[in-house]
N, CA, C and O atoms as CSV, one atom per row, in Angstrom:
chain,resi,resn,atom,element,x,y,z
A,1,UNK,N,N,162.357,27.646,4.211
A,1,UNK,CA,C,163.082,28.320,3.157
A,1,UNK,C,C,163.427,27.336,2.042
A,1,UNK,O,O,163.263,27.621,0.856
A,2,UNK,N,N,163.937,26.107,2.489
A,2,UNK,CA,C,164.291,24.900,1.664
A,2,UNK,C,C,163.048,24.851,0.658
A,2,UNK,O,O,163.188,24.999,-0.556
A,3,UNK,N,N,161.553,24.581,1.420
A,3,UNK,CA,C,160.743,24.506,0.820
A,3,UNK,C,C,160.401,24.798,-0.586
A,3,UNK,O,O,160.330,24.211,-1.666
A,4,UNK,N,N,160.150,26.437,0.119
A,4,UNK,CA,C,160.148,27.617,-0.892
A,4,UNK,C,C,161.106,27.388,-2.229
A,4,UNK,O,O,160.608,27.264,-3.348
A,5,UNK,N,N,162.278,27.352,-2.031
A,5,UNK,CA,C,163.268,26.999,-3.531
A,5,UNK,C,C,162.294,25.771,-4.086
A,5,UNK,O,O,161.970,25.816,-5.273
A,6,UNK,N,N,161.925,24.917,-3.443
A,6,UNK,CA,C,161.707,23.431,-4.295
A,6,UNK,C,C,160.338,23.766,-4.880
A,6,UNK,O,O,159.832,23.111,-5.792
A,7,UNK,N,N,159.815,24.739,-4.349
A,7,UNK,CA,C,158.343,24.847,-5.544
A,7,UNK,C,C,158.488,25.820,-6.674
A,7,UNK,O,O,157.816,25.689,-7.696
A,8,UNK,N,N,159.605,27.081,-6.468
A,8,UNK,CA,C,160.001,27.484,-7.414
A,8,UNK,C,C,160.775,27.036,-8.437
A,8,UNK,O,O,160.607,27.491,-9.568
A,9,UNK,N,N,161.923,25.888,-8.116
A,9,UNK,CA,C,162.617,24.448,-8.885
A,9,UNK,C,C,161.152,24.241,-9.736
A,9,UNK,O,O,160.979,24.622,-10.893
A,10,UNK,N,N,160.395,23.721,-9.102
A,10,UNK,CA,C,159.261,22.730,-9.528
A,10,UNK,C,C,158.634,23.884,-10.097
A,10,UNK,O,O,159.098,23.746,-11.229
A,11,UNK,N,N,157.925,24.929,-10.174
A,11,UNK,CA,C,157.932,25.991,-11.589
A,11,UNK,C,C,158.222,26.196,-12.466
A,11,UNK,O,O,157.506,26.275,-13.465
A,12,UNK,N,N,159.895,26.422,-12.365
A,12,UNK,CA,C,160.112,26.480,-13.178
A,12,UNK,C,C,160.958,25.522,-14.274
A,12,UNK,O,O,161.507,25.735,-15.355
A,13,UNK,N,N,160.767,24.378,-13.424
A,13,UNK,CA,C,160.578,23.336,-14.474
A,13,UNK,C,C,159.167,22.999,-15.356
A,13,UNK,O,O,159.319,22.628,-16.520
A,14,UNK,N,N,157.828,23.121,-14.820
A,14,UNK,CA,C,156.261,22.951,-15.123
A,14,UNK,C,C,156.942,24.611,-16.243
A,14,UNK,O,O,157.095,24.055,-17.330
A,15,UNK,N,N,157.127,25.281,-16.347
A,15,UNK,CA,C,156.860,26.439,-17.388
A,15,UNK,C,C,157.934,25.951,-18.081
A,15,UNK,O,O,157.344,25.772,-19.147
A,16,UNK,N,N,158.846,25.663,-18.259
A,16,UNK,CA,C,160.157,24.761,-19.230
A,16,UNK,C,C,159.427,23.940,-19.754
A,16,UNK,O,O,159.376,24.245,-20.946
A,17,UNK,N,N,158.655,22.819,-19.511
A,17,UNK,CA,C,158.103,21.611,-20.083
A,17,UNK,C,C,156.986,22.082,-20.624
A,17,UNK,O,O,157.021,21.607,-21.759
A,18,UNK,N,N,155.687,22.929,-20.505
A,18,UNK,CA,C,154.887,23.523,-20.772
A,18,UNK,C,C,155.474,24.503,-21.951
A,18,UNK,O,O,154.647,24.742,-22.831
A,19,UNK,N,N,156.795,25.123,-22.118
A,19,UNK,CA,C,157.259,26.030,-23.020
A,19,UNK,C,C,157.390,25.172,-24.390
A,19,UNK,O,O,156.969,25.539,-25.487
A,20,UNK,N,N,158.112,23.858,-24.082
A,20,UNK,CA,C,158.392,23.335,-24.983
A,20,UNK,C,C,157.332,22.354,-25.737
A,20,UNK,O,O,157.353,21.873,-26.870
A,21,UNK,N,N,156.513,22.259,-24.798
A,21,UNK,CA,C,155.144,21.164,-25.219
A,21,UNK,C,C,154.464,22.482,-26.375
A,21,UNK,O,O,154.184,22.353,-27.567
A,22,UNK,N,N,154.375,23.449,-25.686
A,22,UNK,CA,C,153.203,24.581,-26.704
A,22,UNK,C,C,154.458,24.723,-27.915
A,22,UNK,O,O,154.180,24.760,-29.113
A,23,UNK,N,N,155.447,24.773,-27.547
A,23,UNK,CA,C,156.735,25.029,-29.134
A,23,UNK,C,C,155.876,24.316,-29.838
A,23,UNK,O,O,155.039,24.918,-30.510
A,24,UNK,N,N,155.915,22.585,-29.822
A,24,UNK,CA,C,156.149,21.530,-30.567
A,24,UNK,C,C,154.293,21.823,-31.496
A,24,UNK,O,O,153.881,21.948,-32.650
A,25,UNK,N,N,153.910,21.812,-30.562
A,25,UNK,CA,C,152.309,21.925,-30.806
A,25,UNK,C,C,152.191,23.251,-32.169
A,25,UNK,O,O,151.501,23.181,-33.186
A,26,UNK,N,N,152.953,24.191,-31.814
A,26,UNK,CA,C,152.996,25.553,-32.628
A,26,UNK,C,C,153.259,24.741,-34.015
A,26,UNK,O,O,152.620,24.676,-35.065
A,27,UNK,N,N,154.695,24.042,-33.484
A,27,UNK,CA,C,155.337,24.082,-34.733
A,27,UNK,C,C,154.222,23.046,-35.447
A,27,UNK,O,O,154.005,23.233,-36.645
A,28,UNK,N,N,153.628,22.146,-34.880
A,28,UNK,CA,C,153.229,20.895,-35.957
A,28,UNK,C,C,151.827,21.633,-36.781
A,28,UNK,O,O,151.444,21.088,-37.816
A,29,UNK,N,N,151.145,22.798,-36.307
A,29,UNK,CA,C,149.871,22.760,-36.213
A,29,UNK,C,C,149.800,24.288,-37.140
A,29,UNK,O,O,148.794,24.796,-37.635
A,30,UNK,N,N,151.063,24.743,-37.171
A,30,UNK,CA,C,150.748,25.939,-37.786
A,30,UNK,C,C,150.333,25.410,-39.495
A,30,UNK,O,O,150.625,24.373,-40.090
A,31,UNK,N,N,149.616,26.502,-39.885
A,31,UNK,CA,C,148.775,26.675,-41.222
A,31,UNK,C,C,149.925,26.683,-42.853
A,31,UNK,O,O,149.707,26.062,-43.894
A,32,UNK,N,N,151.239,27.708,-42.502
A,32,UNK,CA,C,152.222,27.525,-43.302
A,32,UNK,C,C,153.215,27.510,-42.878
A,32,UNK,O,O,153.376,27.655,-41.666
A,33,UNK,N,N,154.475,27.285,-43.927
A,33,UNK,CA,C,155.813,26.989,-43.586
A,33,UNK,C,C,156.147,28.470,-43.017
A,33,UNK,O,O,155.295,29.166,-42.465
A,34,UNK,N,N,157.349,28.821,-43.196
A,34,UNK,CA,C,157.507,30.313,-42.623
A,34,UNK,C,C,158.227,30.849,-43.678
A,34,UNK,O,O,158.575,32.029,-43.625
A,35,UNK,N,N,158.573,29.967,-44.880
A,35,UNK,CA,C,158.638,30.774,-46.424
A,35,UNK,C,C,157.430,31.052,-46.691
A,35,UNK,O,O,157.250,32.179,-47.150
A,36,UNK,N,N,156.436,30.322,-46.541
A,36,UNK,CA,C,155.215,30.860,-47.315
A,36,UNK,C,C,154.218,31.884,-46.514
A,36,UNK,O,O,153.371,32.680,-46.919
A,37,UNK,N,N,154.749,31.470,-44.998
A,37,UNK,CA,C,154.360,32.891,-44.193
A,37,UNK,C,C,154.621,33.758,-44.910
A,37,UNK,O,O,153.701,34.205,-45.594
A,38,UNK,N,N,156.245,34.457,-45.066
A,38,UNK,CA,C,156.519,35.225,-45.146
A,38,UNK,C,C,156.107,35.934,-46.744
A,38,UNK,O,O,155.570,37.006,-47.024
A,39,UNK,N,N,156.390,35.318,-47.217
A,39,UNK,CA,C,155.265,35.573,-48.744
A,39,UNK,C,C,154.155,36.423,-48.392
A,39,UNK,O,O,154.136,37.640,-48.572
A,40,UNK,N,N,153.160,35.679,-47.844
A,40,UNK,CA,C,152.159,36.142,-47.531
A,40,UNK,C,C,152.031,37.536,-47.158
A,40,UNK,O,O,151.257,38.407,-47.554
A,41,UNK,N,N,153.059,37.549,-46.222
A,41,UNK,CA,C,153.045,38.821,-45.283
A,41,UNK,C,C,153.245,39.910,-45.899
A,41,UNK,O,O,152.584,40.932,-45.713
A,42,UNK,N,N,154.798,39.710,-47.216
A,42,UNK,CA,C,154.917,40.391,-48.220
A,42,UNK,C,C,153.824,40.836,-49.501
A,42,UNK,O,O,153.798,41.994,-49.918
A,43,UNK,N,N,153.024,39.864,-50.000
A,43,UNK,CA,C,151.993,39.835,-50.227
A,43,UNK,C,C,150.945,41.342,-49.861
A,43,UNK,O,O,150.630,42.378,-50.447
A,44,UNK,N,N,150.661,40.632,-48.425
A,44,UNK,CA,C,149.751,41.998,-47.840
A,44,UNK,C,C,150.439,43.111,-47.835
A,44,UNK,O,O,149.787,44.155,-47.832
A,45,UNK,N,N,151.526,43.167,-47.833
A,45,UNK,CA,C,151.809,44.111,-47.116
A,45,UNK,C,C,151.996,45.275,-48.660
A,45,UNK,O,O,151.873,46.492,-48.516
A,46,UNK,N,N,152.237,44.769,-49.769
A,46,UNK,CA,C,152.171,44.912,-51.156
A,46,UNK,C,C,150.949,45.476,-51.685
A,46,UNK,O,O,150.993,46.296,-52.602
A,47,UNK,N,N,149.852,45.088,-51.166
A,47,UNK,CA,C,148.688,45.269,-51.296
A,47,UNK,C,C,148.409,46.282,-50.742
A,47,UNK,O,O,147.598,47.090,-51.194
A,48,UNK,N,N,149.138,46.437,-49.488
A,48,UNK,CA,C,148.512,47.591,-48.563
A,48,UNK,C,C,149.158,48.948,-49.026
A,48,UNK,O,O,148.714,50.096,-49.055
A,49,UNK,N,N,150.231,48.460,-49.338
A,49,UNK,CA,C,150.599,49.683,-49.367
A,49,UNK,C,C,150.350,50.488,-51.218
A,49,UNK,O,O,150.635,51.623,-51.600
A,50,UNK,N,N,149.795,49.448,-51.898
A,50,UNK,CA,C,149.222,50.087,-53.319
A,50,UNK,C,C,147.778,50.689,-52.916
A,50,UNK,O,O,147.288,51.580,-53.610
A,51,UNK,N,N,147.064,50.153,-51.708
A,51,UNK,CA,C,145.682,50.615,-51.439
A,51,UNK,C,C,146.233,52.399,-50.819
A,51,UNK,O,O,145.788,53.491,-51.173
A,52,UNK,N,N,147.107,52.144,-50.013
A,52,UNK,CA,C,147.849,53.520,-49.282
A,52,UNK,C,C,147.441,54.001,-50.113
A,52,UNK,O,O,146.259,54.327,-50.228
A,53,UNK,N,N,148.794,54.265,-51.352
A,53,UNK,CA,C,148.944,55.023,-52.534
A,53,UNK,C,C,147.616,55.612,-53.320
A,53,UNK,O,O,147.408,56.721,-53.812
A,54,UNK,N,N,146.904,54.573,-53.249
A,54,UNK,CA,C,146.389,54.625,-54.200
A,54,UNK,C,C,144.747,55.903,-53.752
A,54,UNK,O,O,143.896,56.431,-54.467
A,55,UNK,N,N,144.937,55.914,-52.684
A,55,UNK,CA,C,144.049,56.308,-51.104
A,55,UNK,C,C,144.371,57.527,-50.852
A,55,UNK,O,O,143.452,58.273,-50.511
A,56,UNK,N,N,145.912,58.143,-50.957
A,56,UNK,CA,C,146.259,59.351,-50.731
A,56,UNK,C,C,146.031,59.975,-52.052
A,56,UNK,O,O,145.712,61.164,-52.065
A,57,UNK,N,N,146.173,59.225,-53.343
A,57,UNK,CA,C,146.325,60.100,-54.409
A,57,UNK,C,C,144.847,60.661,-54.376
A,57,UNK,O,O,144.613,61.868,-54.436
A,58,UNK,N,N,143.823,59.647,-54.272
A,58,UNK,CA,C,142.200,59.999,-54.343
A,58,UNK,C,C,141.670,61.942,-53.680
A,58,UNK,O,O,141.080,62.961,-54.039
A,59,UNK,N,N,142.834,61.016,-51.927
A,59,UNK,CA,C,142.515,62.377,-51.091
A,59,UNK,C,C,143.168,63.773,-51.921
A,59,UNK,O,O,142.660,64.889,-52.027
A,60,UNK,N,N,144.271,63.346,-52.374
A,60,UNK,CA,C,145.092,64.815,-53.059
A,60,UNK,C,C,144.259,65.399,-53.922
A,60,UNK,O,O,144.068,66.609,-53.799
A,61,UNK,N,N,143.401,64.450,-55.269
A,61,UNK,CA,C,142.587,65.016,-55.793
A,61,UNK,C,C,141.707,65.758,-55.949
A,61,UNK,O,O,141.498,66.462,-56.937
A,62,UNK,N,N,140.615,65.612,-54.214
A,62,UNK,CA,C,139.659,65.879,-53.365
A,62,UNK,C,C,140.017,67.300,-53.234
A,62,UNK,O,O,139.522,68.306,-53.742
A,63,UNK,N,N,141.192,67.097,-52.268
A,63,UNK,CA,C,141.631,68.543,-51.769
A,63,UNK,C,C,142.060,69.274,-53.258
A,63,UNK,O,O,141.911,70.494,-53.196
A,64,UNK,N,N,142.371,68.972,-54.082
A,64,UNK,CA,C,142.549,70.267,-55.172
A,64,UNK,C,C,141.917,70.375,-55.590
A,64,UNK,O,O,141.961,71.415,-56.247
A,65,UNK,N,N,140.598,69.515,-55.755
A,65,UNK,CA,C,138.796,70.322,-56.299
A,65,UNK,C,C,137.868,71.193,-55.716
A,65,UNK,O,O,136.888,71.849,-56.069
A,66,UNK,N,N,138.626,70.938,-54.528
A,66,UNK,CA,C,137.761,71.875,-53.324
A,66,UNK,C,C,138.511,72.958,-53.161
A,66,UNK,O,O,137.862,73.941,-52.803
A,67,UNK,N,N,140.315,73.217,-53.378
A,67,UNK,CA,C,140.383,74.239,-53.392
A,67,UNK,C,C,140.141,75.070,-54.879
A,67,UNK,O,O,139.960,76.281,-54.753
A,68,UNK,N,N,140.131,74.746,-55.696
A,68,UNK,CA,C,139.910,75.258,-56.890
A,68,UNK,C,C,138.085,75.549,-56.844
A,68,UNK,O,O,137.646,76.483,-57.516
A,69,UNK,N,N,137.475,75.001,-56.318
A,69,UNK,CA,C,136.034,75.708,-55.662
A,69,UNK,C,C,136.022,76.629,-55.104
A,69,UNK,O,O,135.234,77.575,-55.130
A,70,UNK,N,N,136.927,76.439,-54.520
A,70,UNK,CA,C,137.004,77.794,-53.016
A,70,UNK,C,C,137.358,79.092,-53.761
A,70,UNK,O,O,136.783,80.165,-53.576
A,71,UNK,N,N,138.645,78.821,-54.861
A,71,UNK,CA,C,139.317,80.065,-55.136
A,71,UNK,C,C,137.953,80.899,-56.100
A,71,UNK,O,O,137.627,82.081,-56.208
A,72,UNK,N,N,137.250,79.233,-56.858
A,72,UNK,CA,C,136.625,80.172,-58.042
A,72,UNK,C,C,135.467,80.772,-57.572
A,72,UNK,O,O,135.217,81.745,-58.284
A,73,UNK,N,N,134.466,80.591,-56.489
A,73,UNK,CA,C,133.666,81.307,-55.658
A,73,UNK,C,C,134.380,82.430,-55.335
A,73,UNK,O,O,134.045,83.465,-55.911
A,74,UNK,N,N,135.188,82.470,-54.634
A,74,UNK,CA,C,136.131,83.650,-54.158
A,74,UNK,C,C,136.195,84.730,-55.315
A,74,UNK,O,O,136.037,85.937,-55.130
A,75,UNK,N,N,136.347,84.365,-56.047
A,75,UNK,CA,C,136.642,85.458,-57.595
A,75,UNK,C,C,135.082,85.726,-58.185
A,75,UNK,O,O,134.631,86.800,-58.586
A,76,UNK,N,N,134.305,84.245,-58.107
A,76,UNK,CA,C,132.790,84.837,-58.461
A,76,UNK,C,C,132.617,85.900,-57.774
A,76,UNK,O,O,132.521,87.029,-58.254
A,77,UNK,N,N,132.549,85.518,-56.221
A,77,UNK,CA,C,131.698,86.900,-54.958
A,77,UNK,C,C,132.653,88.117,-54.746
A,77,UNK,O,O,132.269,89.047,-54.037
A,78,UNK,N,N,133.924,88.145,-55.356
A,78,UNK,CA,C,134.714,89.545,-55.371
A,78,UNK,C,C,134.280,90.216,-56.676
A,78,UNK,O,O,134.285,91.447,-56.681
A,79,UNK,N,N,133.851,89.473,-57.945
A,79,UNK,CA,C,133.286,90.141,-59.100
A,79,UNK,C,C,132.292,90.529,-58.974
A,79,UNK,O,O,132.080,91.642,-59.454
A,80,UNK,N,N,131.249,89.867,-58.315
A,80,UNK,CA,C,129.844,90.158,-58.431
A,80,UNK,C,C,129.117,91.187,-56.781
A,80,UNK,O,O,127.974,91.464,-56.417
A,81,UNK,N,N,130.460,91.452,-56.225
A,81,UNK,CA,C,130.342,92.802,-55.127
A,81,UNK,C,C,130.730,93.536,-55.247
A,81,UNK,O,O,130.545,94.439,-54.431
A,82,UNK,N,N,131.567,93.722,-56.352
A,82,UNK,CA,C,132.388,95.008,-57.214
A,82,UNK,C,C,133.254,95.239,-56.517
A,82,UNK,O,O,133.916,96.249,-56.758
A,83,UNK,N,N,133.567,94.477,-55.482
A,83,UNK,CA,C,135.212,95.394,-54.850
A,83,UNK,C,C,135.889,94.992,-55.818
A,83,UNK,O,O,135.550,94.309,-56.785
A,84,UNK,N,N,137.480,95.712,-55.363
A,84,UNK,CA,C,138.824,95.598,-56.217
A,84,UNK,C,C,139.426,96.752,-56.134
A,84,UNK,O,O,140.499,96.932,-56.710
């Protein structure tokens, strides 16, 4: 039983020292600061969401040419079958 505790001790010390070795490594090795991360992120995310916009308005357009097709067929083939 003694055992058992001392390899879990010894775990979870190896994942403590291993936690902090990959920190240090993160921190030295990353690409930007985390102001200019965050820029970035703002950035995209700026971008994305003008592509959104800009993506739904296209679709809105779509759909009101097609219904304005639909209606004006509709009125062609009710004129030209003579109901009413």
């Amino acid at each position: 039983m003694e055992n058992q505790k001392s390899n879990i001790g010894v775990f979870l010390k190896g994942l403590l020292l291993g936690s902090v070795i990959f920190g240090a490594v993160a921190l030295f090795t990353a690409p930007h600061s985390g102001a200019e991360t965050r820029l970035i992120i703002r950035e995209k995310s700026d971008q994305l969401r003008d592509k959104t916009v800009e993506t739904i308005e296209n679709v809105r357009d779509q759909v009101d040419t097609a219904i304005s097709d639909v209606l004006q067929r509709k009125d062609t083939t009710v004129e030209g079958s003579g109901a009413l």
